[in-house]
Phi, psi and omega in degrees: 000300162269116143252178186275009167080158164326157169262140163329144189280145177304160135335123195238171213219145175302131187289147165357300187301311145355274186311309197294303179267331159307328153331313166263035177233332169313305188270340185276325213271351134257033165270314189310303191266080149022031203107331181295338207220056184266340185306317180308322187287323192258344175298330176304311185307302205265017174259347168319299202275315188050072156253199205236301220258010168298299147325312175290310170324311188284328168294302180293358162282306165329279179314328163315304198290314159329298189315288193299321160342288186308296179319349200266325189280354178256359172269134167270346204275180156256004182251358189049041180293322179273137190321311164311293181299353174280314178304330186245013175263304193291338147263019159256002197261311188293316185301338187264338166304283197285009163284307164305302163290331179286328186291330185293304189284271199339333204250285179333316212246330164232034168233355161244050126275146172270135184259146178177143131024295206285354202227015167253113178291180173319300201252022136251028169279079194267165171226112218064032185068350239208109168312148175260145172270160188305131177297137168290118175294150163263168184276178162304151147316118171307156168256169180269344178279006219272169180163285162241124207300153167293152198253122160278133154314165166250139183336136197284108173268144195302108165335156198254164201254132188300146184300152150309128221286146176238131184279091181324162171263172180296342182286311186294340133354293180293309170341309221229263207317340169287288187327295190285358129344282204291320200298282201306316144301355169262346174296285191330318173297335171271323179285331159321308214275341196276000000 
């Protein structure tokens, strides 16, 4: 009757349909803009995951891309005919390549881990905003019928565990065969004497 109340509802996650498209709008989108727009995919990962190395991913795409940018803006051609502008096409073109692909497998890997409870400790288990306290053992419940206890087995106790075999030595061996040598000759002589 007093209990901790409901358990918290799992963490709950965006339905599929969701995921699949932002993923694929995610991911098209700096293969569509040749690179211009490479930023959106890794920024996404790393406000998803909220890692260290997501982050660094979403910063060196910034920094790629500011390069190519810059290296495109010192071609005078219109075609990036000059070395520099070739240069900054082609690495603004790879940078939007591996963002897409870095966004796809980080987004893949981290909507296919199972969310659950069970990897959350005791004691960030809020219910209601309000942390839960740890459950209490209770005494037993009186009974209402009670009068004569039910009689319990008693707990099953472990066999106490045999020493480990141990190798006599030989001298006690020969020991306890003298002995009993003599013991046998001390019979005889007494079933003789009566």
């Amino acid at each position: 009757m007093h209990g901790h109340g409901y358990a918290p509802p799992p963490p709950r996650r965006p339905s599929t349909g969701a995921v699949v498209t932002l993923r694929v709008i995610l991911t098209a989108l700096p293969l569509m803009t040749c690179g211009l727009l490479p930023w959106p995919a890794t920024l996404r990962a790393a406000l998803v995951t909220r890692r260290q190395r997501e982050w660094w991913a979403f910063a060196a795409s910034l920094v790629i891309w500011t390069f190519a940018i810059g290296l495109m803006s010192t071609d005078d051609t219109d075609d990036f005919s000059s070395p520099a502008g070739s240069l900054g096409l082609v690495l603004m073109m790879l940078n939007g390549l591996a963002c897409g692909i870095y966004f796809l497998v980080v987004d893949i890997h981290y909507y296919g881990q199972p969310m659950s409870m069970a990897n959350v400790p005791p004691q960030q288990t809020t219910l209601y905003g309000y942390q839960q306290a740890p459950p209490t053992p209770q005494p037993p419940a009186p009974q209402p019928y009670g009068g004569t206890p039910v009689p319990q087995p008693p707990p099953p106790q472990s066999a106490p565990a045999p020493p480990p075999p141990q190798r006599p030595a030989p001298v006690r061996i020969d020991q306890v065969r003298a002995e009993l040598d003599e013991l046998s000759d001390y019979l005889r002589k007494h079933e003789d004497g009566r």
